[in-house]
Legacy VTK file of the C-alpha trace (Angstrom):
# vtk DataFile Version 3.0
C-alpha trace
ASCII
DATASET POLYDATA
POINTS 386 float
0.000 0.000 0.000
0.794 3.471 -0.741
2.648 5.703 -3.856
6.199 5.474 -4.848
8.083 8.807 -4.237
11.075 7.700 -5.544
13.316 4.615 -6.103
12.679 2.042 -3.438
10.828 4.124 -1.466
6.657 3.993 -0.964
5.102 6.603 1.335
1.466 5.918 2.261
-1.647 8.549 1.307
-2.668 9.968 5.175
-6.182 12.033 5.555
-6.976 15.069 7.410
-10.094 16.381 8.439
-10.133 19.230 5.256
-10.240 16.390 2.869
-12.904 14.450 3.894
-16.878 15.001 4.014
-19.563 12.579 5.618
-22.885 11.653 4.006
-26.454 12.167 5.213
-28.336 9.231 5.658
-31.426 6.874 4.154
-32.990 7.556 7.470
-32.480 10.433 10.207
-33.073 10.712 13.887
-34.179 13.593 15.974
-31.151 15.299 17.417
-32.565 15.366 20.849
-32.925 12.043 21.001
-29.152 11.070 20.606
-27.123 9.285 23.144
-23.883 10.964 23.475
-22.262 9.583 26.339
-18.788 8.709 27.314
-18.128 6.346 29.251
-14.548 5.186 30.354
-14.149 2.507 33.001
-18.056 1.981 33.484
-18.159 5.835 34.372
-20.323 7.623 32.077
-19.909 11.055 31.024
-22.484 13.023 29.753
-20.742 14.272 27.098
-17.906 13.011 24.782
-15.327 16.125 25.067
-12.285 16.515 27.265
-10.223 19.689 27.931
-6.767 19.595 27.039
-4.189 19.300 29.603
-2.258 23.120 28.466
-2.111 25.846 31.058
-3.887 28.303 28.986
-6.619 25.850 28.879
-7.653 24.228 32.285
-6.962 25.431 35.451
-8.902 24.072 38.815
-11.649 26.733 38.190
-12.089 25.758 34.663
-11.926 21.848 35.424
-14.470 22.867 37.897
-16.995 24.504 35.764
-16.607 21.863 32.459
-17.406 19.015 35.212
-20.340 20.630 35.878
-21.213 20.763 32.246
-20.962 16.999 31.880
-17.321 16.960 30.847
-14.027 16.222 31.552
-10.797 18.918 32.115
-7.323 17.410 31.951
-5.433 19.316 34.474
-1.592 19.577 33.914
0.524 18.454 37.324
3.226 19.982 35.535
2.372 23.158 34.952
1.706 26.736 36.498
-0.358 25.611 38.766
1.639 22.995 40.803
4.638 25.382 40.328
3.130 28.634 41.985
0.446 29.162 44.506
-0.482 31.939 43.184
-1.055 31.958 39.544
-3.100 34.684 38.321
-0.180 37.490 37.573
2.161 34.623 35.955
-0.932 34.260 33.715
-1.232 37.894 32.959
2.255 38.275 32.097
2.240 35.382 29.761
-0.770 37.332 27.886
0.783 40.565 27.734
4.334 39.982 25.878
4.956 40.104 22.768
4.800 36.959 20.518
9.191 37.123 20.262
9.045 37.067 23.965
6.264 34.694 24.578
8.385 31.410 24.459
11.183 32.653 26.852
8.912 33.497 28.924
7.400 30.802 29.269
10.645 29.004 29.434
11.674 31.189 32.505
8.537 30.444 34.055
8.635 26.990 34.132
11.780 26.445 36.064
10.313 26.663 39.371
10.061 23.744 40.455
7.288 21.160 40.958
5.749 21.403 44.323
4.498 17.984 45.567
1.601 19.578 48.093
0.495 21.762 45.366
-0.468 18.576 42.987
-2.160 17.622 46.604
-4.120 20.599 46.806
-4.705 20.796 43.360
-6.639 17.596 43.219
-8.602 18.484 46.125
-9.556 21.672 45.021
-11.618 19.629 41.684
-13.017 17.457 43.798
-14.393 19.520 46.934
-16.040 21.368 43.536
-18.015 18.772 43.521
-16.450 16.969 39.634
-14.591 14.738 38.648
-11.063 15.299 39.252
-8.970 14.455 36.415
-4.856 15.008 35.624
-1.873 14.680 33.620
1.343 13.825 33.772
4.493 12.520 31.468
5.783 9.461 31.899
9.055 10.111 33.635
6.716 11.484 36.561
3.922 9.303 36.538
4.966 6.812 39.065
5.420 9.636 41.792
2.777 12.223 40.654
0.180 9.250 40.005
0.733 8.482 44.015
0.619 11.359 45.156
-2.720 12.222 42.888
-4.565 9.303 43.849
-3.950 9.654 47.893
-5.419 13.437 47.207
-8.538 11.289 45.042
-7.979 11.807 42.030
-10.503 10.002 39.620
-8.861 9.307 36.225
-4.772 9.416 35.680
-3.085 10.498 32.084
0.133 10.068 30.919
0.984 12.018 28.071
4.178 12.421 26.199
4.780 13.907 22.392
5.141 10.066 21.365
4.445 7.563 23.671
5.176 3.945 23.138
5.695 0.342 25.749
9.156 -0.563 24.316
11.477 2.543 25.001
14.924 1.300 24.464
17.085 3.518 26.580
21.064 2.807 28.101
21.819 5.991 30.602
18.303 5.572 32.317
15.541 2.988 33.138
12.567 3.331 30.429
9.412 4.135 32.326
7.249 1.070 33.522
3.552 1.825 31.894
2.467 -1.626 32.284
3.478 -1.498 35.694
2.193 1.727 36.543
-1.497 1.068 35.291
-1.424 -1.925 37.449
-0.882 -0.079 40.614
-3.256 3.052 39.700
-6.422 2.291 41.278
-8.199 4.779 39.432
-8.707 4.767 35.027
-5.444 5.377 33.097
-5.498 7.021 29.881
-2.184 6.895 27.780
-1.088 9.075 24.991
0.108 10.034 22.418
-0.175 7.361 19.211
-1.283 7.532 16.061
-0.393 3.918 14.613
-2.183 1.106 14.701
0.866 -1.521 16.386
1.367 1.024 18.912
-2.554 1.063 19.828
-2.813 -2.161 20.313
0.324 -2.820 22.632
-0.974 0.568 25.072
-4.231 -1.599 24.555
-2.150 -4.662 26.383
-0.977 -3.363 29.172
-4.101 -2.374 30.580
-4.527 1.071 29.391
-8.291 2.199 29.501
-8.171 5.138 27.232
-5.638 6.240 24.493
-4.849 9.378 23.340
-4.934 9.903 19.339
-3.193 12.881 17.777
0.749 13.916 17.287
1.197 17.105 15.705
-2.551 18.391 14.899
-3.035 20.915 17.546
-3.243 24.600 17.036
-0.244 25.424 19.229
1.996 22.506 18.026
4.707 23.020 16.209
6.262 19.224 16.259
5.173 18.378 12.985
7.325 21.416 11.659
10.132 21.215 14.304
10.510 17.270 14.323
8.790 16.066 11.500
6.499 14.141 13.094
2.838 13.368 12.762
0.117 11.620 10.958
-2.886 13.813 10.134
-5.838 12.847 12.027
-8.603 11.141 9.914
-5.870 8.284 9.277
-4.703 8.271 13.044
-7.953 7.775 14.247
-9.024 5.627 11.465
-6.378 3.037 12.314
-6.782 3.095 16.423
-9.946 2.645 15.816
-9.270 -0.343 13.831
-7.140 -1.683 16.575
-9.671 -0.823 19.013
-12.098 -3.583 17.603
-9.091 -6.262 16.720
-8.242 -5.850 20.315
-11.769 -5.690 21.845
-12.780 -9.163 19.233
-9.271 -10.819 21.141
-10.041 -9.707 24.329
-13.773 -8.607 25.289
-11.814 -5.533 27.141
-13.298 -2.292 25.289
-10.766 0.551 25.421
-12.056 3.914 24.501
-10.308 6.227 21.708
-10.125 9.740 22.436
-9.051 12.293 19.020
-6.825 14.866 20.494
-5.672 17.742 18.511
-6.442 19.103 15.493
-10.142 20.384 15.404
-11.355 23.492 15.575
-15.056 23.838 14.579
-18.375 21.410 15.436
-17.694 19.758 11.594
-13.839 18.667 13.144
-15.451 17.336 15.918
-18.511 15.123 13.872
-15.536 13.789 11.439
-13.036 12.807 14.186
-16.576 10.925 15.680
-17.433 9.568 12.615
-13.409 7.776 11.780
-14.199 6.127 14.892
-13.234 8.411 18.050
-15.077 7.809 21.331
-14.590 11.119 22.737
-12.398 13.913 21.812
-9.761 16.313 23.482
-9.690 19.874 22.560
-7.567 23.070 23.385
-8.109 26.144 21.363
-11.934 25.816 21.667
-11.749 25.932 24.886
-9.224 28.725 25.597
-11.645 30.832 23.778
-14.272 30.985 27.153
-14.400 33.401 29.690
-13.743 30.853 31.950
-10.379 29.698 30.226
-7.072 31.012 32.400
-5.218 32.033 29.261
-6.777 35.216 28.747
-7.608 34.547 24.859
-4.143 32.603 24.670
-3.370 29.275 24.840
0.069 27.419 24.525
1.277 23.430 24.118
2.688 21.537 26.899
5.726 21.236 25.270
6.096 24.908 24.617
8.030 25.539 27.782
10.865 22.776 26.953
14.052 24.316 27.362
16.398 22.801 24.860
13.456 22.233 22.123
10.000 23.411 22.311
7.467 22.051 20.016
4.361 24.778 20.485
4.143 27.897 20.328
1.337 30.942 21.927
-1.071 31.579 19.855
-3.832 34.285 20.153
-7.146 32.956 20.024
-9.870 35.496 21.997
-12.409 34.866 23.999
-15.435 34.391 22.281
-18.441 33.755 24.793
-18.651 31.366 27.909
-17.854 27.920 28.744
-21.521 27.092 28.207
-21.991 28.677 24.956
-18.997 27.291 23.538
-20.285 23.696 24.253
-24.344 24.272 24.283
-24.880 27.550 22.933
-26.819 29.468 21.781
-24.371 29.917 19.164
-23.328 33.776 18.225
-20.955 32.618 15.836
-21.118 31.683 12.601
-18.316 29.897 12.251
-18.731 26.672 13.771
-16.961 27.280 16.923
-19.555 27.324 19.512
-22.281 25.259 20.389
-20.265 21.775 19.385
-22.270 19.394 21.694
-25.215 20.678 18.850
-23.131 20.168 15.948
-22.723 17.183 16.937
-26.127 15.648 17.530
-27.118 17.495 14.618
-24.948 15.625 12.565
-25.592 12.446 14.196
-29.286 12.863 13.281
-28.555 13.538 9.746
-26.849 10.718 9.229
-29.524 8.359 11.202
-27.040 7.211 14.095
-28.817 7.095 18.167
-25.351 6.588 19.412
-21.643 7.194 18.997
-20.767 3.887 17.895
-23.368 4.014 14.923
-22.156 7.418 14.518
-18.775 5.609 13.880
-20.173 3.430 10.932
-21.113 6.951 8.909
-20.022 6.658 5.320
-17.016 8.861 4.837
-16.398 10.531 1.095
-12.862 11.736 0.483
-14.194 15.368 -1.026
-12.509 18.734 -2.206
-11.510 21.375 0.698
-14.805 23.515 1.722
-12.640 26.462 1.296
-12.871 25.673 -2.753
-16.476 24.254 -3.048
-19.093 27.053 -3.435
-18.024 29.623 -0.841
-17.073 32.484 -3.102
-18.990 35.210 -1.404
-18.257 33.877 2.404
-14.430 34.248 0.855
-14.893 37.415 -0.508
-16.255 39.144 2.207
-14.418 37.737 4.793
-17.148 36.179 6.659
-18.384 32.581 7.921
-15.648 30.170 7.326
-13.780 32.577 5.369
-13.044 34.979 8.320
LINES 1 387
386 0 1 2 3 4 5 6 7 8 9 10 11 12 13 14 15 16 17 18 19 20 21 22 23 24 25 26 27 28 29 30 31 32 33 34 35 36 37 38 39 40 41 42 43 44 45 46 47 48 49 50 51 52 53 54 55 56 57 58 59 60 61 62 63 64 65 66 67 68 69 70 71 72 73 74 75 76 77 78 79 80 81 82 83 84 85 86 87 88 89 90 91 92 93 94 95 96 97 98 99 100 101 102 103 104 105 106 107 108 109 110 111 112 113 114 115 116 117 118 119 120 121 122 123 124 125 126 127 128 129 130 131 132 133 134 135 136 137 138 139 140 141 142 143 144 145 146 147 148 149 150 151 152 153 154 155 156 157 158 159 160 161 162 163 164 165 166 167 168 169 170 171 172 173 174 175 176 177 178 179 180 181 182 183 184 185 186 187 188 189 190 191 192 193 194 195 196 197 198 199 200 201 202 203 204 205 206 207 208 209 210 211 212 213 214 215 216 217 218 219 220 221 222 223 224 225 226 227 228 229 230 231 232 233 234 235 236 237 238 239 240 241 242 243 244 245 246 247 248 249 250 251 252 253 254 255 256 257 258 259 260 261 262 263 264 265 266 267 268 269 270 271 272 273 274 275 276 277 278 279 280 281 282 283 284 285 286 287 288 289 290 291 292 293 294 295 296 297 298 299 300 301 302 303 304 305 306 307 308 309 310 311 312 313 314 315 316 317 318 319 320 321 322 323 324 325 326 327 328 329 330 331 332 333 334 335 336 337 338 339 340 341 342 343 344 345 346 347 348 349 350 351 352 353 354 355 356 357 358 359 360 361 362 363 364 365 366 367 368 369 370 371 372 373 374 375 376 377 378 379 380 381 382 383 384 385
């Protein structure tokens, strides 16, 4: 499979969201009458969307108010917010240099260290709001963070790295135990990042109970230009979904897929559904709420690296609330806000009650909107031309 691009060497066709369409159905369903839940460890979720683990993003407030919305906010243990007790002028700074200075800053501020009682307090600050408390972590920490996280009751555990694989070869240090790890955790681990389908199914093996899907499609990554690296999303999710069904046939264990990166508007969200996501992680949507602690910016976890970032700050607004954002009403055109409709709107035109009909949608590879019939949106700067 795939197109020869030069002597001896194939390269295979990948898909992004931009080149694909989906197709209404024979028969529709009413949109209210949709089940949209998530559910991840016999834990249901009212709704299928997770908040990105970035600073900018999620901080206890916000992880606070999108529990109460049915959702799920991936606070970062490695972050501002376990590095300073007080956060709120570190934020303002961040938002008020220039875009030169942005990623030195950032790099400056995230030398202070780590403090263990703030990932304690941190924790129990989510959960005496009453929500799910729910946080993130790379792998080098997870073994002490996921301790520490849990004692404080912490409800679901992620590791998250750029790349994330079982078999890390390494000689000047000992690779990072997952399997191990997800054995001790009492509580749901998800594990992330993949993209391929081998690597799917061996997180799959060692007992993870969610994966992340997505390197390099986020709005404030820059690792496919710094690195290289990254398989656009359709064909990520396309191919952990199919190991998501080899594994569940071989095992009976069903392990949830969850598209992160890489979509923007309600139609990003229905196609990443409809290649076979469970739920989906998002960042820039979200830093676009009042409630969001960026300030109408939002930046990558691996921004702050100090030998090699791979993200960058990027100016997004703020747009309406938390609510609107997810539920609407809508007072955008764009396709932005209001995604939980967009997607049972969509999941009613194409006649699927639940998320895993939703996944058997027929798929169309089709030209970029941007060239099919939106002249006057274009010209005038407007809609999905803005």
């Amino acid at each position: 499979m795939g197109e020869w691009i030069g002597i001896g060497r194939k390269a295979r066709r990948a898909y992004g969201f931009d080149e694909i369409a989906l197709v209404p159905g024979t028969v529709t369903v009413n949109p209210e009458e949709v089940d949209i839940g998530f559910t991840i460890d016999g834990t249901l979720f009212p709704i299928p969307f997770l908040a990105s683990a970035m600073d900018g993003v999620v901080d206890p407030h916000f992880a606070i108010k999108m529990g109460k919305l049915g959702g799920i906010a991936v606070l970062n243990l490695e972050g501002l917010y376990t590095r300073y007790e007080d956060y709120s002028s570190i934020l303002e700074d961040i938002s008020r240099v220039s875009s030169v200075q942005a990623t030195e800053l950032v790099q400056k501020l995230y030398t202070q260290p780590i403090k263990e009682d703030l990932v304690s307090k941190r924790v129990q600050q989510i959960k005496q709001g009453g929500v799910p408390a729910v946080v993130s972590t790379i792998p080098q920490h997870a073994e002490r963070f996921g301790a520490i996280a849990q004692e404080a009751g912490c409800d679901i555990f992620v590791i998250q790295s750029t790349v994330t694989t079982v078999r890390h070869l390494a000689k000047t240090y000992k690779a990072v135990d997952l399997e191990g790890i997800c054995k001790r955790m009492n509580v749901p681990v998800i594990i992330g990042n993949s993209v391929t389908y081998d690597v799917a199914i061996e997180l799959m093996g060692i007992g993870a109970h969610g994966l992340l899907i997505g390197i390099g499609p986020g709005s404030a990554c820059t690792t496919r230009g710094v690195l290289g690296l990254g398989v656009p999303q359709v064909t990520s999710i396309c191919d952990s979904m199919a190991a998501r069904e080899a594994y569940f046939k071989k095992s009976k264990r069903y392990v949830p897929i969850i598209a992160d990166g890489g979509m923007s508007t309600g139609g990003d969200v229905c196609k990443a559904f409809a290649c076979g996501a469970d739920a989906v992680m998002i960042g820039s949507a979200f830093a676009r709420a009042k409630e969001a602690p960026g300030r109408g910016f939002h930046w990558g976890m691996a921004t702050p690296h100090a030998n090699l970032p791979r993200g960058t700050r990027i100016h997004v607004g703020t747009t309406g609330s938390l609510g609107e954002i997810l539920f609407g009403p809508a007072r955008l055109d764009d396709g932005t806000q209001n995604l939980v409709g967009a997607v049972r709107t969509c999941m009613g035109n194409v006649g699927a009650k639940t998320i895993k009909e939703f996944q058997k949608t027929e798929i169309i590879i089709a030209p970029a909107i941007r060239t099919e019939g939106k002249l006057f949106q274009a010209a005038q700067h407007v809609g999905m031309m803005k």
